[in-house]
Chimera marker file (.cmm) of the C-alpha trace (Angstrom):
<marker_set name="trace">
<marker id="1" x="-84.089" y="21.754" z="161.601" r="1" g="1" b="0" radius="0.5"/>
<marker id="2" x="-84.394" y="19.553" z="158.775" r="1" g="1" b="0" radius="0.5"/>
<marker id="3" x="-83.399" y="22.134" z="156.067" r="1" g="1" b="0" radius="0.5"/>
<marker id="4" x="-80.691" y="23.227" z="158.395" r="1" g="1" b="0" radius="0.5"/>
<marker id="5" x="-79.111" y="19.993" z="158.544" r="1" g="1" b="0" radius="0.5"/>
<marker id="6" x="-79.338" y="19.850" z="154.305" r="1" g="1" b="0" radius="0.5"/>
<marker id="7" x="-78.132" y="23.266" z="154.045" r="1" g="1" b="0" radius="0.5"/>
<marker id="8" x="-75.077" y="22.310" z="156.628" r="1" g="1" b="0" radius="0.5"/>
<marker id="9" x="-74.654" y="18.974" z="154.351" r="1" g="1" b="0" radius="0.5"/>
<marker id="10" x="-74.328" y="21.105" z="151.428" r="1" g="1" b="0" radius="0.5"/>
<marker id="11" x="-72.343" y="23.772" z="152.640" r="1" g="1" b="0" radius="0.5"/>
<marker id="12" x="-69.634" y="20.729" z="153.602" r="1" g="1" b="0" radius="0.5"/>
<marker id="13" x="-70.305" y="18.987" z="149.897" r="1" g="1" b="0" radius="0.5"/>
<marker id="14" x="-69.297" y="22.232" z="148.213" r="1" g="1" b="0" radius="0.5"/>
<marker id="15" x="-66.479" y="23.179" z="151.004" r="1" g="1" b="0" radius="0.5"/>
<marker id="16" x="-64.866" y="19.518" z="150.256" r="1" g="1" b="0" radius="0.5"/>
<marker id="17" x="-65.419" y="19.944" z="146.615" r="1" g="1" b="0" radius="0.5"/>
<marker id="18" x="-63.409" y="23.419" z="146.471" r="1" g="1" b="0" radius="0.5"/>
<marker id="19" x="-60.970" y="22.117" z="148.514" r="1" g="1" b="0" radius="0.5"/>
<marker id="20" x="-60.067" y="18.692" z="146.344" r="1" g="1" b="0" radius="0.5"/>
<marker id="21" x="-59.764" y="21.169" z="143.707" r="1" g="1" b="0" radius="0.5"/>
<marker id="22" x="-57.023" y="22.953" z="145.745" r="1" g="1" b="0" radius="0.5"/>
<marker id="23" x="-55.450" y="20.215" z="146.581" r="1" g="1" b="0" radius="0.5"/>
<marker id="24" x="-55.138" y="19.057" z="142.621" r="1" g="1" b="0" radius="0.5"/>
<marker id="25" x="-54.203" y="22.901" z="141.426" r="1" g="1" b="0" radius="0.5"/>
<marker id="26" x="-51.495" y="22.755" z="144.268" r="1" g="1" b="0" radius="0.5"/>
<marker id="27" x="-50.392" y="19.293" z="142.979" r="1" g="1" b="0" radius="0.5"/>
<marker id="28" x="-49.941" y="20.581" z="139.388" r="1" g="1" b="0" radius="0.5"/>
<marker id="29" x="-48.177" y="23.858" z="141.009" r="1" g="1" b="0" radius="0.5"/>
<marker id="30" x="-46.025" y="21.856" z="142.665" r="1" g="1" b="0" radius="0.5"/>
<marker id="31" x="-44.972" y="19.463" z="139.363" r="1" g="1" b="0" radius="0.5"/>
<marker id="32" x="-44.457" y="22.676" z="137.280" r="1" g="1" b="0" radius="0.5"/>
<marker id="33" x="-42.333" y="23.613" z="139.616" r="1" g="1" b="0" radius="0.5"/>
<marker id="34" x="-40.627" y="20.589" z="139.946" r="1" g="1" b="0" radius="0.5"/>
<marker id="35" x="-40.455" y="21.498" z="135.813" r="1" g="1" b="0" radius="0.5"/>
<marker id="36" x="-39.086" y="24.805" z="136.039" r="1" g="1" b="0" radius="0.5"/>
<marker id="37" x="-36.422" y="23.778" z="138.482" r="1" g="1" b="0" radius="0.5"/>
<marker id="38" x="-35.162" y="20.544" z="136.160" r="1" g="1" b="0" radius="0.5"/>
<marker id="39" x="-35.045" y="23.231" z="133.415" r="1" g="1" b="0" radius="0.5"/>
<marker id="40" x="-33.224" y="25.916" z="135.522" r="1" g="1" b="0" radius="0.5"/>
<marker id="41" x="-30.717" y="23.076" z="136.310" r="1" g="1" b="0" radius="0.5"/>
<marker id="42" x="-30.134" y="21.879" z="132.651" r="1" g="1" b="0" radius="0.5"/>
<marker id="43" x="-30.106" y="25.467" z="131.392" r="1" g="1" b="0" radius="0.5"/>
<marker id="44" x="-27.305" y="26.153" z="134.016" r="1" g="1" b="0" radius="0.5"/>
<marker id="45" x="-25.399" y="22.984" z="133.247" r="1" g="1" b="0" radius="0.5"/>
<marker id="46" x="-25.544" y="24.712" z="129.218" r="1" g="1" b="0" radius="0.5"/>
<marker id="47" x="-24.558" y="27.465" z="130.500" r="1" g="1" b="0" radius="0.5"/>
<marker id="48" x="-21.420" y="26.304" z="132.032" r="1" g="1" b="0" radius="0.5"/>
<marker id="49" x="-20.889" y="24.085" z="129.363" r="1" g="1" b="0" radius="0.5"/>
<marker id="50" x="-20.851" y="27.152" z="127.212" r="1" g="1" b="0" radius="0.5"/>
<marker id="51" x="-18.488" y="28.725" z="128.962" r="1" g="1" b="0" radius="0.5"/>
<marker id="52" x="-15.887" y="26.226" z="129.128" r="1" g="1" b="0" radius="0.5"/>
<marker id="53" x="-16.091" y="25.940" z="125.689" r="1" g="1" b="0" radius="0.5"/>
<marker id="54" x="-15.711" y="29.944" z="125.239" r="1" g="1" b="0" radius="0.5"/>
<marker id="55" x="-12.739" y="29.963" z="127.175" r="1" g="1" b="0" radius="0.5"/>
<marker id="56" x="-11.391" y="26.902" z="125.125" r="1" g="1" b="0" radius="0.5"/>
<marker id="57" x="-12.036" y="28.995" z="122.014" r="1" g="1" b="0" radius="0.5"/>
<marker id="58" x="-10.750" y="32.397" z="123.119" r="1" g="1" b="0" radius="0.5"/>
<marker id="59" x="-7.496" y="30.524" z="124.479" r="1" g="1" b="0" radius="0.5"/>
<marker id="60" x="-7.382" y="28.642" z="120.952" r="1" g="1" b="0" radius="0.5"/>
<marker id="61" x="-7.260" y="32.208" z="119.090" r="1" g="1" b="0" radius="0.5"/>
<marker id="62" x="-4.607" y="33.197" z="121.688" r="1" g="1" b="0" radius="0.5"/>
<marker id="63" x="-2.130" y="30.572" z="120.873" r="1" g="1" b="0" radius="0.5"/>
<marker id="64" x="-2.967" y="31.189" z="116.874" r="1" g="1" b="0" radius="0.5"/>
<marker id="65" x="-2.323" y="34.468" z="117.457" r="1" g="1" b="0" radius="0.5"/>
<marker id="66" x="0.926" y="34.005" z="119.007" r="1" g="1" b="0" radius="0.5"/>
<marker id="67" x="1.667" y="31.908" z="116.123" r="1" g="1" b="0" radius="0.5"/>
<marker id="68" x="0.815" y="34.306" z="113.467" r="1" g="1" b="0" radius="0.5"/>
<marker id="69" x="2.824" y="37.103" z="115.510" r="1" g="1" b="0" radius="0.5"/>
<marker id="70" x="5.753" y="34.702" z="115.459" r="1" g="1" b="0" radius="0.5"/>
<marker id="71" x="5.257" y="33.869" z="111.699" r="1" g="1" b="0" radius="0.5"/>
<marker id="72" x="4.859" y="37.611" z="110.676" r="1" g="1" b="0" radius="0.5"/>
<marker id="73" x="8.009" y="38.631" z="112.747" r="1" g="1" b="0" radius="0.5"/>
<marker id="74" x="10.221" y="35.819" z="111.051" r="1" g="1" b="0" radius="0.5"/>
<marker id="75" x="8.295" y="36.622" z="107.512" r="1" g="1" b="0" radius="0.5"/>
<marker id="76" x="9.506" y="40.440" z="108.077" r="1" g="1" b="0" radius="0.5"/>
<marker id="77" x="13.291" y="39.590" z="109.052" r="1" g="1" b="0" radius="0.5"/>
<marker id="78" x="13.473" y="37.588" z="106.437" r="1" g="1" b="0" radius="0.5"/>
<marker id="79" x="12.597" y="39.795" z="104.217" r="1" g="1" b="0" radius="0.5"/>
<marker id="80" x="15.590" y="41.964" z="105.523" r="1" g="1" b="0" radius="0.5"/>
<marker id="81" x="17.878" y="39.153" z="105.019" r="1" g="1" b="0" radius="0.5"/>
<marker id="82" x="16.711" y="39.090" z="101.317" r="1" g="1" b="0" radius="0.5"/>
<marker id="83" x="16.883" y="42.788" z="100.878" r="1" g="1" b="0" radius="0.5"/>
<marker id="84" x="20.438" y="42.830" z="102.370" r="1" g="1" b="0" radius="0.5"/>
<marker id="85" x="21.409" y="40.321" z="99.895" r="1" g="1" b="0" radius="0.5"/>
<marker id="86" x="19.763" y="41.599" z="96.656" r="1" g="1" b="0" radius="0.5"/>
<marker id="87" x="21.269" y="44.684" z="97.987" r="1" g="1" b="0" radius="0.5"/>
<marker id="88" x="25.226" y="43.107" z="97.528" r="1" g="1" b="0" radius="0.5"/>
<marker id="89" x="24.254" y="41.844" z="94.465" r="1" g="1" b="0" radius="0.5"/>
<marker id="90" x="23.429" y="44.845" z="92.966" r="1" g="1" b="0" radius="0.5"/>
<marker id="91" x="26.300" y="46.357" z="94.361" r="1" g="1" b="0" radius="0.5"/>
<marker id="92" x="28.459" y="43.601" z="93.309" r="1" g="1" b="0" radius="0.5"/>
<marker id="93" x="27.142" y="43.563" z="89.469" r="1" g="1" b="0" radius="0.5"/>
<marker id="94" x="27.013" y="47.613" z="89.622" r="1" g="1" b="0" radius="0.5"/>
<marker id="95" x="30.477" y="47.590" z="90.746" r="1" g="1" b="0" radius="0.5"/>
<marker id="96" x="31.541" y="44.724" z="87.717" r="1" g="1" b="0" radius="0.5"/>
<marker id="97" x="29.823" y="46.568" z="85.222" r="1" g="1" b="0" radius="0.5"/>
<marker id="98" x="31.090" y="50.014" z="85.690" r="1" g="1" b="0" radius="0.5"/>
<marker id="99" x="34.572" y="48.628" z="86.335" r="1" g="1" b="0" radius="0.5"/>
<marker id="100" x="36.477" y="49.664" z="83.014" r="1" g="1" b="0" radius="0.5"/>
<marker id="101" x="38.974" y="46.979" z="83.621" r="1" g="1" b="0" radius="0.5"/>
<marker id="102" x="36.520" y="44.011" z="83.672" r="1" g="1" b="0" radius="0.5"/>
<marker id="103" x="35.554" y="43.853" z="80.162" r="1" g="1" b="0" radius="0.5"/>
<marker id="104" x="38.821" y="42.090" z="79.080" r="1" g="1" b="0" radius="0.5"/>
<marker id="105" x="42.002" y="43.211" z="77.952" r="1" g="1" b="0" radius="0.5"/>
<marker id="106" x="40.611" y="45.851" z="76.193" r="1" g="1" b="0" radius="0.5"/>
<marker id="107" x="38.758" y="47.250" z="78.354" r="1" g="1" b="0" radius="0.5"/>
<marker id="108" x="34.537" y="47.223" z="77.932" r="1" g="1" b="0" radius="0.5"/>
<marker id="109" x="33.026" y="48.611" z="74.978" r="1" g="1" b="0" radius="0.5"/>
<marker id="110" x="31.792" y="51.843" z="74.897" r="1" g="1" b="0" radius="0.5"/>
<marker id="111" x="27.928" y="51.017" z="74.182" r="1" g="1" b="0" radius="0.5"/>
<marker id="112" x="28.245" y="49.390" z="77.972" r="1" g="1" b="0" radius="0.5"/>
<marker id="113" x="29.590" y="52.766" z="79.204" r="1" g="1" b="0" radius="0.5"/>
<marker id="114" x="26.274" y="53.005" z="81.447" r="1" g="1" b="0" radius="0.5"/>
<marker id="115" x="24.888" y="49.768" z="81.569" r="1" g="1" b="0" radius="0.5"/>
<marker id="116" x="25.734" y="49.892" z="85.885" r="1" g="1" b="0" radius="0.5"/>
<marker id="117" x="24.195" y="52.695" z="86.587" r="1" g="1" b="0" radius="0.5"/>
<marker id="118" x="21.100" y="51.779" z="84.146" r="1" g="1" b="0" radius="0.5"/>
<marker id="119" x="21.276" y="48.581" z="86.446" r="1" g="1" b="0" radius="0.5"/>
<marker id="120" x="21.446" y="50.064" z="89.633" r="1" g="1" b="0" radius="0.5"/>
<marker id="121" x="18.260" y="52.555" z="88.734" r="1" g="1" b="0" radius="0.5"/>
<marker id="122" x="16.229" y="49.269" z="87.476" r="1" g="1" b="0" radius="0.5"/>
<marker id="123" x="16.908" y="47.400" z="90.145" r="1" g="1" b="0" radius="0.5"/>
<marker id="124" x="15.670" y="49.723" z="92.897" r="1" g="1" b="0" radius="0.5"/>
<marker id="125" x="12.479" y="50.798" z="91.179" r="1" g="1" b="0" radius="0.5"/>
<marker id="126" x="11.718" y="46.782" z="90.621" r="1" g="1" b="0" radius="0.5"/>
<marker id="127" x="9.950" y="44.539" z="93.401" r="1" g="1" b="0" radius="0.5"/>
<marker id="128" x="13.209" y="43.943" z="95.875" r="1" g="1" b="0" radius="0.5"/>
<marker id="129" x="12.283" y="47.624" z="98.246" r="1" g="1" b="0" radius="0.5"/>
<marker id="130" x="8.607" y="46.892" z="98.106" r="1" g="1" b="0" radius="0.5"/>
<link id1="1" id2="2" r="1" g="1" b="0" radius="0.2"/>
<link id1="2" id2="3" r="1" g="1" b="0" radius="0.2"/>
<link id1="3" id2="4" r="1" g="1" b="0" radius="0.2"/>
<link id1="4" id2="5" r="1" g="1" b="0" radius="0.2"/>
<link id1="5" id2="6" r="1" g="1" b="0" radius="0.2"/>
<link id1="6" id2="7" r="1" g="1" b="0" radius="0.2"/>
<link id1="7" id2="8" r="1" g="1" b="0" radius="0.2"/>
<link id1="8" id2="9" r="1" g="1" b="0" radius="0.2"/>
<link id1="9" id2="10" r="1" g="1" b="0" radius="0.2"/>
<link id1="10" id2="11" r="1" g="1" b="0" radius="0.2"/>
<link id1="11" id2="12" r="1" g="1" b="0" radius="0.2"/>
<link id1="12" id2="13" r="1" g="1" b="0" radius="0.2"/>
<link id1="13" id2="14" r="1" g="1" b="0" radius="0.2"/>
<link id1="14" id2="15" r="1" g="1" b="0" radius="0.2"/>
<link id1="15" id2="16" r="1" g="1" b="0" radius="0.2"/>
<link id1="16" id2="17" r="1" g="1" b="0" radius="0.2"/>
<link id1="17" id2="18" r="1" g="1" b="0" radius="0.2"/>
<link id1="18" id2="19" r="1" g="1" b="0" radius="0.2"/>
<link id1="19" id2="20" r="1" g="1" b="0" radius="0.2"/>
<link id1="20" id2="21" r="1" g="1" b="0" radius="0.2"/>
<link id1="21" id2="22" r="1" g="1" b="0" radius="0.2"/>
<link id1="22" id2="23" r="1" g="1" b="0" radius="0.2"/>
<link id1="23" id2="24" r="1" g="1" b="0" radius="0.2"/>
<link id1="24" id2="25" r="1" g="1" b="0" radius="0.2"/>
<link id1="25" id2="26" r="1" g="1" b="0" radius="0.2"/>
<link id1="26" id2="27" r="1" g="1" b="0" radius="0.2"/>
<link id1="27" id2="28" r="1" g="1" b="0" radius="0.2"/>
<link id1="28" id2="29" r="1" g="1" b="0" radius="0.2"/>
<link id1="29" id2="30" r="1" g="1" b="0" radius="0.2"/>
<link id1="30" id2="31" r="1" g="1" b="0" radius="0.2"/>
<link id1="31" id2="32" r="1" g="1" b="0" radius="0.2"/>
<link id1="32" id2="33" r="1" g="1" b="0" radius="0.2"/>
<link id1="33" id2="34" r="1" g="1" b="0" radius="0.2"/>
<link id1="34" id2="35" r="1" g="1" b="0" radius="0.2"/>
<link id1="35" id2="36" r="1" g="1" b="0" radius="0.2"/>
<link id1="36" id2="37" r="1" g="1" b="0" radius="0.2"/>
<link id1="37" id2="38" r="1" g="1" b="0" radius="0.2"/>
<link id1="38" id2="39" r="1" g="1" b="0" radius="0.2"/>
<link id1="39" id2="40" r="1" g="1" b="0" radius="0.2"/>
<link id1="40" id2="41" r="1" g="1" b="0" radius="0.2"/>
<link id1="41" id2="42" r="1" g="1" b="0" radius="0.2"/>
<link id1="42" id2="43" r="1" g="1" b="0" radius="0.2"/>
<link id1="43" id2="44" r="1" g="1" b="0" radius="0.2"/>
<link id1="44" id2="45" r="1" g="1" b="0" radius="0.2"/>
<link id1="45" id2="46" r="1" g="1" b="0" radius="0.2"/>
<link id1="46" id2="47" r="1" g="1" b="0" radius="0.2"/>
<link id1="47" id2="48" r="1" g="1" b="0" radius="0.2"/>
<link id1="48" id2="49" r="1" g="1" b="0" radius="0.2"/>
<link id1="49" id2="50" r="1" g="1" b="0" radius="0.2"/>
<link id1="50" id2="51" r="1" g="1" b="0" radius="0.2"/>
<link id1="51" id2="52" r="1" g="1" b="0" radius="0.2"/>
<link id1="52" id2="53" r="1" g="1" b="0" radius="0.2"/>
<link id1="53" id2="54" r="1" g="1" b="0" radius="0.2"/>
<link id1="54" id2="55" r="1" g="1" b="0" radius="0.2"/>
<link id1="55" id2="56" r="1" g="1" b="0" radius="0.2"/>
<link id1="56" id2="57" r="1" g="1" b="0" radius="0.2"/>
<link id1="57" id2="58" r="1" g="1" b="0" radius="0.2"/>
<link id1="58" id2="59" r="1" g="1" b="0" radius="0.2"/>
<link id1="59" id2="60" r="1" g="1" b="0" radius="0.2"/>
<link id1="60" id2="61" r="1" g="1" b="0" radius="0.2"/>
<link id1="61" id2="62" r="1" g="1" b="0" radius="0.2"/>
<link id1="62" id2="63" r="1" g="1" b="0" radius="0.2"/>
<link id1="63" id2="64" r="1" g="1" b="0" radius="0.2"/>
<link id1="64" id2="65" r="1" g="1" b="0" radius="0.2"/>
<link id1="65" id2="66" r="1" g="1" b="0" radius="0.2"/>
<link id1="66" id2="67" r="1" g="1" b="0" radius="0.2"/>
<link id1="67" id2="68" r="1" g="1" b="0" radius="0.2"/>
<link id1="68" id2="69" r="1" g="1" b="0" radius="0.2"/>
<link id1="69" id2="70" r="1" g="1" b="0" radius="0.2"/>
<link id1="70" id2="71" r="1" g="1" b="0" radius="0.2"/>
<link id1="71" id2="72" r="1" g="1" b="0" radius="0.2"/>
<link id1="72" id2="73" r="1" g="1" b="0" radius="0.2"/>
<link id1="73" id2="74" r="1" g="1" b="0" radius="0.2"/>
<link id1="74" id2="75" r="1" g="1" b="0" radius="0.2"/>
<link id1="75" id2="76" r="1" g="1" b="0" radius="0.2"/>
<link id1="76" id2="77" r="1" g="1" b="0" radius="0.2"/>
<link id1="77" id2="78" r="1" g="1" b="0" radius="0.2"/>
<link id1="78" id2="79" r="1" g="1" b="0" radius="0.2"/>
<link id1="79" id2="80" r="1" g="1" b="0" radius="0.2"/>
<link id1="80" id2="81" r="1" g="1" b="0" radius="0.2"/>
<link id1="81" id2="82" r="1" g="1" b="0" radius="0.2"/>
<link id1="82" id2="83" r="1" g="1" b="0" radius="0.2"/>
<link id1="83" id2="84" r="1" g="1" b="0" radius="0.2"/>
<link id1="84" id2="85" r="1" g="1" b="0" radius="0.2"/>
<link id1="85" id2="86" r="1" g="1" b="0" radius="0.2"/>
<link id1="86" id2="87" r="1" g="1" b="0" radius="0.2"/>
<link id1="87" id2="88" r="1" g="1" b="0" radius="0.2"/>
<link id1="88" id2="89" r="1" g="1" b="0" radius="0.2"/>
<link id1="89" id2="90" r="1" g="1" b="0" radius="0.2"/>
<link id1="90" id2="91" r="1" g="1" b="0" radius="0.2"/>
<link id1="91" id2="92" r="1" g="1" b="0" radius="0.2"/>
<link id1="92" id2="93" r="1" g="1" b="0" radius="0.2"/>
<link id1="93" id2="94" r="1" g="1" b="0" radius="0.2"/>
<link id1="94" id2="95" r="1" g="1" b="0" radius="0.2"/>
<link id1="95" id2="96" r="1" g="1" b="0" radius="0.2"/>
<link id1="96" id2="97" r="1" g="1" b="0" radius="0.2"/>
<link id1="97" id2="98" r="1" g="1" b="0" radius="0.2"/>
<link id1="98" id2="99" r="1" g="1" b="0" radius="0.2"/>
<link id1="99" id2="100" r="1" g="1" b="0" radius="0.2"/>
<link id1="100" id2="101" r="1" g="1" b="0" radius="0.2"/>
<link id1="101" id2="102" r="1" g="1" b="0" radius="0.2"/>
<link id1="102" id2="103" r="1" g="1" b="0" radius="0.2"/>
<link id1="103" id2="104" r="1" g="1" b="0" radius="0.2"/>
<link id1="104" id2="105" r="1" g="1" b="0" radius="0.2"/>
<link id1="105" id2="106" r="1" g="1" b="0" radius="0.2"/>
<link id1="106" id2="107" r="1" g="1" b="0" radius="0.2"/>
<link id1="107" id2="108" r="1" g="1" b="0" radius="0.2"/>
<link id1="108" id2="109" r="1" g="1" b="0" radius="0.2"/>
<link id1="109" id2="110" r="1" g="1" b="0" radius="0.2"/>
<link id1="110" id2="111" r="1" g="1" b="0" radius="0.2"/>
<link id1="111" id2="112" r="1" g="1" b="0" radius="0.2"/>
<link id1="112" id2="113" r="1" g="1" b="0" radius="0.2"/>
<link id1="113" id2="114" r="1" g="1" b="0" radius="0.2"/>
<link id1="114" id2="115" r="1" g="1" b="0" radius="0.2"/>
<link id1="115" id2="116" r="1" g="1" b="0" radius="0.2"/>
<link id1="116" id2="117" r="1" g="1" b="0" radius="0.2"/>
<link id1="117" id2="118" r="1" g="1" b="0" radius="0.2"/>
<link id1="118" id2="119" r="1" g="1" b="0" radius="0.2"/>
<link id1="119" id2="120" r="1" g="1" b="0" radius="0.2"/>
<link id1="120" id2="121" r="1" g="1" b="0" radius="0.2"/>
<link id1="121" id2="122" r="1" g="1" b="0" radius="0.2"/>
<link id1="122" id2="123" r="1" g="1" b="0" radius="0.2"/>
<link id1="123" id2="124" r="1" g="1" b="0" radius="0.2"/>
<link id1="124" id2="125" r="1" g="1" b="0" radius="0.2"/>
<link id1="125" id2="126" r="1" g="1" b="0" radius="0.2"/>
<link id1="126" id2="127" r="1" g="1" b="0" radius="0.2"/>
<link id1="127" id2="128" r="1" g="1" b="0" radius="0.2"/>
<link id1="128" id2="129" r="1" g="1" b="0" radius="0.2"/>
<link id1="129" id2="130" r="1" g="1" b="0" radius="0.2"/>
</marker_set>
């Protein structure tokens, strides 16, 4: 009865020991948990954060976008406004040089007989219909 009582004691001994050991693996279980959650929330606080400041950019490249648009439409009719003009000058100093009656009293000289039209075809080959 003796060494059934010892083997009972012992049976108890290593049934409390195995069981403390639970207890302390479900203790660390639950603080790594505890872990993993604080790090779920901070991740999904970044995430957020992250967000916001993607829809801050992308709203940021809108509005540039919108400016550039704008800048390129008043570049281009600007660029009509010059042609128009260059345009009526050329016209205007075609039409004085191949007007026989604008070189003075006696008329032009004939080594400017062409000089409009040479003009006129340097003026549209240069930079102003680019």
């Amino acid at each position: 009865m003796n060494h059934q009582i010892d083997q009972l004691k012992e049976e108890i001994s290593s049934k409390e020991a195995a069981l403390v050991k639970e207890h302390l693996e479900h203790q660390r279980v639950d603080k790594e948990k505890e872990a993993l959650k604080a790090e779920l929330t901070r991740m999904k606080q970044s995430a957020a954060e992250s967000r916001a400041h993607l829809e801050a950019l992308e709203m940021e490249e809108r509005k540039l976008l919108k400016i550039i648009s704008e800048a390129d439409a008043e570049r281009l009719r600007q660029k009509k406004e010059l042609d128009q003009v260059m345009m009526m000058m050329m016209m205007t100093m075609v039409t004085t040089l191949a007007d026989p009656g604008m070189g003075g009293p006696g008329g032009r000289p004939p080594w400017t007989k062409n000089w409009g039209f040479l003009l006129f075809k340097y003026l549209i080959s240069g930079p102003f219909f680019v």
